[in-house]
N, C-alpha and C positions, 0 to 999 in steps of 0.2 A: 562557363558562359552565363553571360546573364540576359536573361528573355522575359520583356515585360509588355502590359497593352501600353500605346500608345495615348499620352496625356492630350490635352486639348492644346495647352501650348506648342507641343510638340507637334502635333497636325499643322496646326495657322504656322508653325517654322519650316516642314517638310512641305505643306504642300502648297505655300505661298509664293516657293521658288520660280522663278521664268522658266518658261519654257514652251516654244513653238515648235510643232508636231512637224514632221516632214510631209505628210501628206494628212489628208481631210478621210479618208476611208481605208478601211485594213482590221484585220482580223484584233482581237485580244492580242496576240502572240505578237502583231508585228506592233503593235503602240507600246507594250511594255518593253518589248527590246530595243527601240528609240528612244524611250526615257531613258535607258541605262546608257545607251552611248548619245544621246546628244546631252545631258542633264551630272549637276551631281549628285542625284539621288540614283539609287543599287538597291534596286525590285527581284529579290528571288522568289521565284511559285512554282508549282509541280500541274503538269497537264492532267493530272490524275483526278482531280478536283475542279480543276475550272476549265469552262470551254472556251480553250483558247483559237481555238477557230470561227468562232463566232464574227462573224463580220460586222463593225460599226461605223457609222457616218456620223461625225462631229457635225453638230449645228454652231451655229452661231463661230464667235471668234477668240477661241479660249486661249489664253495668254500664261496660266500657270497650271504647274502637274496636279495640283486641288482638282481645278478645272476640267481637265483632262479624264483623268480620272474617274472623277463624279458621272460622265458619260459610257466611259470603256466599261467598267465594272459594277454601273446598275444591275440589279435581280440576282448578282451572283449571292451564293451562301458562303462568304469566305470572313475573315477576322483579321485584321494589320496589326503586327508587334512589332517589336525592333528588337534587335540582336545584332551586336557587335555593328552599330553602327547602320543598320541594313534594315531596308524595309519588308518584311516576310510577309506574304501572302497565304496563311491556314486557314482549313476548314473551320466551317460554323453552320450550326443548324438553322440559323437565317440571313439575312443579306443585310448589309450594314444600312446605319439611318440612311435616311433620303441627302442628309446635311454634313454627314460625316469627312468629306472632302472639300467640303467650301469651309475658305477662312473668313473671320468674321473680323470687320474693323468701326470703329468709333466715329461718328460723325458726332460732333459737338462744337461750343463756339456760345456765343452771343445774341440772342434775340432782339433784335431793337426796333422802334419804328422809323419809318422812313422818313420822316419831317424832318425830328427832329433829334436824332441818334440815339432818344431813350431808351434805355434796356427797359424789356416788359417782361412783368411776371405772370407767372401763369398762363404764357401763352402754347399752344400743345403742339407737336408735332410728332405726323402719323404718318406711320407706310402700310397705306391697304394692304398688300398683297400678302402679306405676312402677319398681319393684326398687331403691331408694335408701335409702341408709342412712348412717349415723356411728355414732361413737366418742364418750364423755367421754373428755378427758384425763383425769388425776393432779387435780385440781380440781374437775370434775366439769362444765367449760365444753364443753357443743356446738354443733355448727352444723350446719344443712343446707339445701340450696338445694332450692326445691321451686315449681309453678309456681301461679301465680294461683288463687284459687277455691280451691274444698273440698278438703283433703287428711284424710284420716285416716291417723293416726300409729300405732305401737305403740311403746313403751315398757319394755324390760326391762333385768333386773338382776340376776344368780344370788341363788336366796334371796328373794326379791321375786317380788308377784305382778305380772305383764307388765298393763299399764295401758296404754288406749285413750284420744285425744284426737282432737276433729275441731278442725281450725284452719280458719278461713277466711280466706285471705291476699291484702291489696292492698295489703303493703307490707311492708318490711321488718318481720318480729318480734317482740321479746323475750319469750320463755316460761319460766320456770321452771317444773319439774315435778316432782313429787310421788310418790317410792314408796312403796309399802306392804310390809310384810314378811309371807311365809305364814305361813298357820297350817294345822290341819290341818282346817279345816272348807272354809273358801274355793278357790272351784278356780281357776284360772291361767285368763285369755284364752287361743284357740288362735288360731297365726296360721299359717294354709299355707303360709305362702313366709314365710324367715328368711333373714337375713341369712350372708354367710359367716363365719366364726369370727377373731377379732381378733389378729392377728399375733402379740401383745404374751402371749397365753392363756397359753403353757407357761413363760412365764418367772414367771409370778403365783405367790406363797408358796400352798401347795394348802392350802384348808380343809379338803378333805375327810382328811389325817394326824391332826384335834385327836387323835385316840389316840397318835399317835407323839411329837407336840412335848412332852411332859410329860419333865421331868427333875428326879426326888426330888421330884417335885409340884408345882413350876415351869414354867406354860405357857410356852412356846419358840418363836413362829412358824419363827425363822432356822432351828432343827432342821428344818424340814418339808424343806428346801433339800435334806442330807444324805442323805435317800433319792435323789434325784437324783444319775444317774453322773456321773463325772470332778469330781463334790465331797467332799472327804474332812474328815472330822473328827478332829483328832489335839486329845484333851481336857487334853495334861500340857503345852503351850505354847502361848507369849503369843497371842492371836486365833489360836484353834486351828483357820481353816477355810483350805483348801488346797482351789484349783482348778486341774485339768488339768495339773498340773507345776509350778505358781506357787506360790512362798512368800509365805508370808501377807501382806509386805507390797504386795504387789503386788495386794491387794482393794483397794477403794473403798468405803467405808460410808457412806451417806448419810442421815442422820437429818432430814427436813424441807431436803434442798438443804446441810448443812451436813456437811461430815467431818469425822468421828469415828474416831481413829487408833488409838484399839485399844476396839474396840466391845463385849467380851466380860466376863465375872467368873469368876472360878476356873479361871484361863488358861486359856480358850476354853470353857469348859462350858457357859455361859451367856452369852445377846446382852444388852445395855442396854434391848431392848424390852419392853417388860411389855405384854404380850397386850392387854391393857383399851386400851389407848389408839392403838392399830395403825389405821390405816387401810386401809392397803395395804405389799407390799413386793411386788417387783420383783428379781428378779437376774438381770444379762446376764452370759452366759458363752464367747454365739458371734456374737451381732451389738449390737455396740455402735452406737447413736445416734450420731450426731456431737457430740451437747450434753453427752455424758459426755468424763470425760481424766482423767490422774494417775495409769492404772494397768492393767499388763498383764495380769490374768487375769478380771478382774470387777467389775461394780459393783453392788454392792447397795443398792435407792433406795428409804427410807423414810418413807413418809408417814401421820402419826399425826393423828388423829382431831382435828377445830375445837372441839368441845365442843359439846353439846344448846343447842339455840335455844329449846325450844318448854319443859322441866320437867328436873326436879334426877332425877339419877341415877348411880350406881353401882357398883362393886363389890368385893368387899374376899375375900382368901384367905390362909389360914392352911395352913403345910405343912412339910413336915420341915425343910427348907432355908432358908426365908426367909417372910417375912410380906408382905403386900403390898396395896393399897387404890386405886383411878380413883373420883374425883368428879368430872363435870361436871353445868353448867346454865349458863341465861340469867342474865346480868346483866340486860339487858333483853329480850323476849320476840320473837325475829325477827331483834335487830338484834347482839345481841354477848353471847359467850359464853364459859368459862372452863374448863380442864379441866386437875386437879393428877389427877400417880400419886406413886405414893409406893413404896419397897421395901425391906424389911430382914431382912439374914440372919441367924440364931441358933440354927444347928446347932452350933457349939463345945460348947457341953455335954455332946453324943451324942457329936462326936468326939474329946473327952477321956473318958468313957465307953468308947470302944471302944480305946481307945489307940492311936490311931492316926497320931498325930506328925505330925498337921497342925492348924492353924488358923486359919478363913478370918473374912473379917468383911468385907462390902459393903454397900454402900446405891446408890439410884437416886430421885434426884428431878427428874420433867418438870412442869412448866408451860405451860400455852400460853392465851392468849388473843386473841380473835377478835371483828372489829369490822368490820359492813358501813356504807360509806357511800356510801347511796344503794343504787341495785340495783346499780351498776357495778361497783363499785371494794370492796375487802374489804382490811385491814391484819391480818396475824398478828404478836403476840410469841411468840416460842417462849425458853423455858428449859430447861438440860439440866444437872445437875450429877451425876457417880459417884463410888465410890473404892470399893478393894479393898485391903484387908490379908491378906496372909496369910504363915503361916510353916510352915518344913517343918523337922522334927526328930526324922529317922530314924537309928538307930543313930548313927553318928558325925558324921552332916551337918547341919549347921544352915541354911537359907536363908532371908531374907526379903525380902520382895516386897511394895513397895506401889509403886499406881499408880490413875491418876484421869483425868476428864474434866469437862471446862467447855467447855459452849456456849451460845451467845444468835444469834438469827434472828429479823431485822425483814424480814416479807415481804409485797408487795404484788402484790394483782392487780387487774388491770382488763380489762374488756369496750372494748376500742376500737371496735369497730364491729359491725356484723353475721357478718363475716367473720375476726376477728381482734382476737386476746386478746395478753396479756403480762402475763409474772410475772417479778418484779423482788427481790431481797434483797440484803443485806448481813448475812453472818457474821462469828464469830470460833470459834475454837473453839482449846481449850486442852489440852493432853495431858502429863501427867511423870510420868515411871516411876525408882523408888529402889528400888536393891537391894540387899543385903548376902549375902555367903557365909564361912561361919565356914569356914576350914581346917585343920584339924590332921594332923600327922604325928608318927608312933607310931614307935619304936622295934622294934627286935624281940624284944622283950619286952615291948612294950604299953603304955610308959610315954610322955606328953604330951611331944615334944622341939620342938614348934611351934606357938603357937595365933594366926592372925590371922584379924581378917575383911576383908574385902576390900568395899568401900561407893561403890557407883557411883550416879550421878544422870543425869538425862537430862529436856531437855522441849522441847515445840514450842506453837509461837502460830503462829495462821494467821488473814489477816484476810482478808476475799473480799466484794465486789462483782460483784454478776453479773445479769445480764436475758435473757428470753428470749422472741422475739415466735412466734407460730403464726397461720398467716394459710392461709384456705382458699379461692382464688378459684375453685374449682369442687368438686361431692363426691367426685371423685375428683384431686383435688391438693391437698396439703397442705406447705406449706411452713414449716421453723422456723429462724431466724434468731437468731443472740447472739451473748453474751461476756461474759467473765467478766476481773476485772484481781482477783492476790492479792500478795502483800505476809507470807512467810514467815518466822519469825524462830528460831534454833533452840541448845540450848545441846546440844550430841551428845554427852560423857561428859564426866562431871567424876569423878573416883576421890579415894577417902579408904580409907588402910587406917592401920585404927587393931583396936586390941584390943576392944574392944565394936562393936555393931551403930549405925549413926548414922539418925535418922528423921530429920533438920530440912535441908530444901536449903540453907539457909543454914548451913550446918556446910561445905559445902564448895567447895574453891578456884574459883575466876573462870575456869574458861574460857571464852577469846573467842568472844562468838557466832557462827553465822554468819547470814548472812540470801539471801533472793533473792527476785526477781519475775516475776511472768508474771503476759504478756498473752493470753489466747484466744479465739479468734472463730472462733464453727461457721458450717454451712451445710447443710442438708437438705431434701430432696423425699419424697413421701410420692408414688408413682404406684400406680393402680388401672387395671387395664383392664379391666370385667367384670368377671366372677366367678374369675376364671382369674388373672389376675394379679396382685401387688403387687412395684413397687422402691419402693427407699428409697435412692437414691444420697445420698453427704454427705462432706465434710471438714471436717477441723479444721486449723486453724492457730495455732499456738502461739509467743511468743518469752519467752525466757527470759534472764535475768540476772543474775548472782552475778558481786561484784565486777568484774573486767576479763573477764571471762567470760560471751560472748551465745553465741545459740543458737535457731535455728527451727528448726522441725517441720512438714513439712506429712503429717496423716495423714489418707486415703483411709478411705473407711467405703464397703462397698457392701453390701446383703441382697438378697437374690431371694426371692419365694414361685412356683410353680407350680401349681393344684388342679386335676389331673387330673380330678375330680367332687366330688360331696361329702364325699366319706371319706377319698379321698387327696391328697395332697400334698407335694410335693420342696421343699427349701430350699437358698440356697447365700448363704454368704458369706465376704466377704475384709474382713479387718481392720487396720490398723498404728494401736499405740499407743506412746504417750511417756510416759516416766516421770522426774520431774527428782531424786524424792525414793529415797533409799537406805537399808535399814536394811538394820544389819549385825548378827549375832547374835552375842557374843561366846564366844570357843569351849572358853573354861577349862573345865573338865571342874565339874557341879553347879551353875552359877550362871546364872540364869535373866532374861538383860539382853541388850536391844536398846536401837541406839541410833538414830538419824535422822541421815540424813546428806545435803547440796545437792549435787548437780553440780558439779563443776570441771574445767577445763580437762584434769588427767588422769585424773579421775573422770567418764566421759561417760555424757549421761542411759540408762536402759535402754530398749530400743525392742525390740519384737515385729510381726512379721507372720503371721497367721492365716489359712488356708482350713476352711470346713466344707464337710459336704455333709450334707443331711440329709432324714429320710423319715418321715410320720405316718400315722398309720391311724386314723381312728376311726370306730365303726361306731354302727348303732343302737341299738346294745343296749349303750353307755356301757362298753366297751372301746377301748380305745386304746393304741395301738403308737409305738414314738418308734426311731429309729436316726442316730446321729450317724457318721462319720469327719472328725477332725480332724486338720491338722498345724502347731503352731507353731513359730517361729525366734524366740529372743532373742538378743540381743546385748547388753553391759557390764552381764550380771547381776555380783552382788557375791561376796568371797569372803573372809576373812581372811587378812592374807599370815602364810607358817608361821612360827613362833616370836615371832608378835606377840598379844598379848593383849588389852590397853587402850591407850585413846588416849594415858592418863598426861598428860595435860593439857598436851601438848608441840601445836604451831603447825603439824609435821607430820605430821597424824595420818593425813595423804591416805596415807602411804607404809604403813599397816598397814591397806591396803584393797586388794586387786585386780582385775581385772576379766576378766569371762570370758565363755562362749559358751552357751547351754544349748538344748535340743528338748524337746520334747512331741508324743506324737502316737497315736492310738487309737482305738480303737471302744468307741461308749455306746449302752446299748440298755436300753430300760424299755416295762414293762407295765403299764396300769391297768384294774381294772372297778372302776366308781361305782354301785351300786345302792341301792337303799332303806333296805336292811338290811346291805350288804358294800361295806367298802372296802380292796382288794387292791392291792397293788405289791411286783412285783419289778424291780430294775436290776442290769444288770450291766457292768463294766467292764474293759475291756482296754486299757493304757496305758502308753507307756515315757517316760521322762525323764530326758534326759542335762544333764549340763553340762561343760564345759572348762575347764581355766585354764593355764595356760602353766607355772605352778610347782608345779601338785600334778600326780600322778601319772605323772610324765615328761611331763606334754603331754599324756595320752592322755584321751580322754573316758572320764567314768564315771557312773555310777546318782546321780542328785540323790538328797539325804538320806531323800524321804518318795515317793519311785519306789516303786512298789506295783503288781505285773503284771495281779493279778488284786481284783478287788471285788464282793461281794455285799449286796444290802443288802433283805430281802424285809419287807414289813410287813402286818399284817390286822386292820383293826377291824371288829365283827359290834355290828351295833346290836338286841339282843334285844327291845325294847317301845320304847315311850318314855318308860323309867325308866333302863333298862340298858344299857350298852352296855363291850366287850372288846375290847382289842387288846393288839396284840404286835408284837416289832422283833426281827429277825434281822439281824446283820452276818455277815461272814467278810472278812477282806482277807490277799492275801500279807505278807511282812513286810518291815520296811522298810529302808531300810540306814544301816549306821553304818563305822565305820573307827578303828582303833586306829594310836596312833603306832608309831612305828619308833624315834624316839629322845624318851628323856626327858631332861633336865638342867637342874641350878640354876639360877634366874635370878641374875644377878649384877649387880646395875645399882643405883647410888646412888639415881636416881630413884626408885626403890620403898625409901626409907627403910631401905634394906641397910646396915649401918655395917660389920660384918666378915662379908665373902663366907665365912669359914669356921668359922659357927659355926651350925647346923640349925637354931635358930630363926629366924634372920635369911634365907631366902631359900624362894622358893617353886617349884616343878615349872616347866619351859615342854615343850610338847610339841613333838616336831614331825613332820609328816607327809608331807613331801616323797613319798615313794613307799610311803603307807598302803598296805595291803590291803582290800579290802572285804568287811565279813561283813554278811549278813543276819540279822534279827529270827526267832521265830517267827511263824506266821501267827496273827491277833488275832482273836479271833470272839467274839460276846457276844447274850445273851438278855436282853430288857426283855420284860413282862407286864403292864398292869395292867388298871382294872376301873374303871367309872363311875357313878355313881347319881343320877340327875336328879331334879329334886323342884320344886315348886311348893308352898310353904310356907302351908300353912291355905286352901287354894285362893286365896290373894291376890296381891300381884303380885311378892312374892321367890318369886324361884327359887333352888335350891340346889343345888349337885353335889360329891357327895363322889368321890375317888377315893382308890384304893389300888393300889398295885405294888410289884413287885419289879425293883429296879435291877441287871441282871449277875446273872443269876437263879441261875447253875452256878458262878458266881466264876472265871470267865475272868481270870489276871493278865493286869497291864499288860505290854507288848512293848518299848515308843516311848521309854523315857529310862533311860538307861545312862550308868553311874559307874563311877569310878576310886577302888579304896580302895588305900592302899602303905605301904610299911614302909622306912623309912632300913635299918637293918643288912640288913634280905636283898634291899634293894632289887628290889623285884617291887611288879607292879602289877596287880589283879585286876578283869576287868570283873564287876560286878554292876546290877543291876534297882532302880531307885528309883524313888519320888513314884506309889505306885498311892494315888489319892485315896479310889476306892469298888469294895469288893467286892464281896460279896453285901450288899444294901445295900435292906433293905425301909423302905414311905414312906407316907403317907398326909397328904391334903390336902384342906381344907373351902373350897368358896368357896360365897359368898349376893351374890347383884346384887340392887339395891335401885332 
């Protein structure tokens, strides 16, 4: 005979069975002998132990022997086994849980809003009575286990009014659910017990900046980022966002799961996101998921909008900078929906106007299309195409710059079961950046004795397969599982110097590509204990391959939450990340070219290890405190080696790369109140950032380029009525450092189409910096101002909002980019201040949603 306790399975299977009682009142002894003959469950017990005379009245309307049960044999001290089939009733020295005969089943489904079928993330759903709760992911897919019989739900979603459901549950699920957005007539459900606040909260792009994100009239969510400490904004170079001592390549941008290698227009001034079509954005800076990789300082993960299910909508703006337009709707009505934005600049006019000796020219076109089949399973296209032209032509320097993006994302989800979803794609995504830099050198009398430009190329193809399962076998564990296989292909500089500027990649010479692959596969838990706890342990593991050159990584992810109560709470996490890909910024003095570059054998991947510690306040009254100490280690950051310029399209270009050491490490502290009519933020930052190389500086460490000790960055929007509404942006930062050569001289090299080393036309500067000096910038501070006017247009359903500002309100010069002007006969070299794009710089901007 074999005799065991009763599993939990085996419970929700024995006692989920039907079964209606012949009557409502009757001893122990007459309910369990009805179950045997009206049911196919077989209850043996002995009178010896349990009082079967006990007389009991069923409440309520119980429908299965769980049910039953749960009633008949409260406070008894007995124990359920099974044996041969049979349910036995033995003694125990206490009475079984309170829960032990209720089955539990799975409410889950789809969170969407009511307008317009969008799934929303993050939005929670709670059942008081029992203090349980969840999460939407990035999708808007939840779950929650909850037990038999009547539950009432609550439903919320910032922005939304919190929405009540009763379920009545006898079996696993499927619910979709339905928000509504406030208004100002409708009041919000109150629910006395809420759930605790969602891990993921302070990493979310803040809605309440829309005063801040506006640039020359250009909504910006990515700006909202920037008032956040240990993130900086340097606007005169490529993907101008800088986190915690990281150079820009070391972000992750994620457009819909696909990366996007230099995400910005008007080098760095502006994201590729156009407001209208945002869903959500996300940036990890100190606890990285295990399902992110590719980069040490951040990952920014953007999720843009499926398009209206239910009617045709919306909206279009017109502003100093650019023009711009989001239409979506249903293809058909429920099932599959469409959403184009569109974007185009055409300030050139005003900046030949003000003579300003620049001119930009961008565009942004997304598409996405959304298709459910059945309730489960959902297939997106997404489209992404950019490009940016622009030219600088100040005093004697001429630069130009164009550079673009191509991407396409076929993504799949599906509902596997009650407990466990998966999202599935396949990217590609395309990046080439073309430079040119006119160079001349002057005599000492001012006469032209050099004129070349100098015309570099560069691009990358990346193709990426990746799935990622979420499985939640109780409400408080959460597990995600995947992998991703990519297949990178990359041409890193191809050089043309020729006497005019070259736009066509095809103009210049074949250099050999290189390519590589990786394979990755995460691993994560999601632990709750109460209200007091949350981990997230996880690793990644990654293998890599470029030509005869492999390469694993195993990186460790841990985060900690602690909630002392409801207002406070400690954070703690450790991180190590892998980086296979290199960009190197080439260091000719004036000429604004990165290139991408793979791993090799003596180019090894960058790797970072990271501790936080961190502390939040928030109280009732919609203030909130944040305080960070961080400290990172990299290792084979990149660096140019000194008197090497360009690849020159020679086989060893590894040898004009070297590798080096770098820290980070600092305190970050911000302030928020969110009230009805004020939204306030101040951060402040306190940060150092070294790096090493073996052949600069003697060996000795020094201040990374964009090292900045101190940072302020304070913001205030005042919402006057609901017509009006004012804000403003304050920066201050220290300044940053740069470093002049020690030595200058000729280059003298055939490969650079040099025919006689001694004739001034024919050769150009190399610097070299073996033992620079380092000077610092001034400290950079600036005022943004503007003003809002909301509108409801003929009292019907466009709305309209005009704004007006002033961009650098006192004309604060630029600090951040510094040039070399010189002269042959007096041989001298003079640093001066280039490429201030906007100075005092007023704007005005009309958008109408339709």
């Amino acid at each position: 005979m074999i005799c065991v306790q009763l599993t939990q399975a085996q419970r929700v299977s024995s006692f989920a069975r039907s079964y209606n009682p012949s009557f409502q009142k009757g001893s122990i002894r007459n309910f369990l002998d009805d179950i045997n003959q009206h049911s196919p469950t077989i209850i043996e017990y002995s009178a010896n132990f349990l009082d079967t005379g006990k007389v009991i009245t069923l409440t309520g309307s119980p429908e299965t022997i769980g049910e039953v049960l749960h009633q008949v044999l409260a406070g008894q001290k007995i124990n359920l086994i099974e044996k041969n089939n049979k349910l036995i009733i033995t003694p125990a020295p206490n009475p079984l849980p309170e829960d032990f005969f209720i089955s539990w089943y799975s409410v889950y489904g789809i969170i969407k809003e009511n307008v317009s079928g969008e799934p929303l993330a993050d939005a929670t759903i709670w059942q008081p009575d029992r203090q349980r709760g969840s999460y939407s992911n990035n999708h808007g897919y939840y779950t929650l286990l909850l037990p038999e019989g009547k539950n009432v739900l609550y439903l919320s979603y910032a922005g939304y009014k919190t929405h009540q459901v009763e379920v009545n549950l006898k079996g696993n699920t499927l619910m979709d659910v339905y928000l509504t957005p406030k208004n100002d007539i409708e009041e919000e459900v109150t629910v006395t017990t809420t759930p605790p606040a969602a891990e993921v909260e302070e990493n979310k792009a803040s809605k309440d900046a829309a005063g801040y994100d506006i640039i020359l009239g250009e909504s910006d969510v990515l700006r909202s980022f920037y008032l956040d400490p240990g993130v900086k904004n340097i606007p005169e170079i490529t993907y101008g966002m800088l986190v915690r001592g990281g150079s820009p390549d070391q972000n992750i941008f994620l457009l819909d799961g696909n990366p996007i290698f230099n995400p910005t227009h008007l080098l760095g001034t502006l994201s590729i996101v156009n407001k209208t079509s945002l869903k959500s954005m996300y940036l990890y800076k100190k606890n990285f998921p295990a399902r992110y990789g590719g980069g040490l300082s951040s990952v920014i993960d953007v999720m843009t909008k499926d398009g209206n299910m239910q009617k045709w909508q919306g909206e279009a703006n017109v502003g100093l900078l650019a023009g711009s337009f989001t239409l979506e709707g249903p293809i058909k009505k429920d099932r599959s929906s469409i959403m184009v934005s569109f974007r185009q600049s055409w300030i050139n006019p005003i900046l030949r106007m003000l003579k300003s000796g620049i001119d930009v020219n961008f565009y942004d076109l997304h598409v996405k299309y959304t298709q459910w089949l059945g309730k489960k399973d959902k297939i997106m296209v997404n489209a992404y195409a950019g490009h940016d032209a622009m030219q600088l032509h100040q005093n004697y320097t001429n630069n130009q710059q164009n550079w673009g993006n191509k991407a396409a994302t076929l993504n799949w989800n599906r509902l596997i079961s009650s407990r466990a979803f998966i999202n599935s794609s396949f990217n590609i995504s395309n990046y080439d950046n073309l430079a040119g830099f006119r160079y001349n050198l002057y005599d000492s009398l001012g006469r032209l004795v050099q004129n070349r430009v100098y015309n570099t190329y560069s691009s990358i193809n990346q193709y990426t397969a990746r799935t990622a399962l979420e499985i939640s076998p109780t409400n408080n564990i959460k597990i995600n599982v995947g992998g991703k296989a990519s297949y990178t292909r990359i041409r890193p500089f191809d050089t043309n110097v020729s006497p005019e500027f070259i736009d066509r990649p095809g103009d210049f010479s074949a250099f050999p590509p290189l390519s590589f692959r990786e394979l990755a596969l995460f691993y994560e838990n999601e632990f709750r204990t109460g209200k007091q706890f949350f981990l997230r342990p996880g690793v990644r593991l990654s293998f890599y391959e470029h030509n005869n050159y492999k390469y694993t990584s195993w990186q460790p992810r841990l985060y900690a939450v602690y909630k002392f109560d409801q207002h406070n709470q400690l954070d703690a996490s450790y991180n190590r990340m892998t980086q296979y890909l290199h960009m190197v910024t080439n260091p000719y003095m004036g000429i604004n070219s990165d290139a991408w570059v793979p791993s090799t054998g003596e180019l090894n991947p960058e790797e970072s290890d990271m501790f936080n510690l961190g502390f939040s306040h928030r109280n009732n009254r919609k203030v909130s405190v944040y305080a960070d100490v961080y400290y990172k280690q990299m290792k084979n950051v990149t660096n140019y080696a000194e008197g090497q310029n360009l690849f020159l399209n020679t086989a060893d270009w590894g040898q004009s790369v070297k590798l080096g050491k770098g820290w980070g490490y600092g305190l970050e502290t911000k302030a928020e109140h969110v009230s009805d009519n004020w939204y306030l933020h101040v951060s402040y930052t306190l940060s150092w950032n070294w790096r090493q190389f073996a052949a600069l500086n003697n060996g000795a460490k020094f201040p990374f380029k964009y090292d900045r000790r101190h940072e302020i960055n304070a913001a205030a929007t005042y919402k006057y009525n609901k017509h009006w509404s004012f804000s403003s942006f304050w920066m201050f930062a220290t300044g940053d450092v740069y470093n002049l050569p020690n030595q200058v001289y000729p280059d003298f090299d055939d490969a650079q189409q040099i025919s006689d080393p001694l004739a001034p036309r024919e050769y150009r500067l190399i610097y070299h910096s073996s033992t620079a000096k380092m000077y610092r910038t001034l400290p950079y501070h600036r005022l943004d101002v503007s003003a809002s006017n909301y509108h409801r247009l003929g009292g019907g359903p466009l709305q309209s909002r005009l704004t007006v500002g002033v961009y650098n309100i006192y004309g604060s010069p630029s600090q951040y980019v510094y040039d070399l002007e010189g002269t042959l006969g007096k041989r001298s070299l003079v640093v001066t201040t280039k490429y201030q794009f906007f100075k005092v710089t007023p704007y005005i901007s009309y958008t109408v949603a339709f």
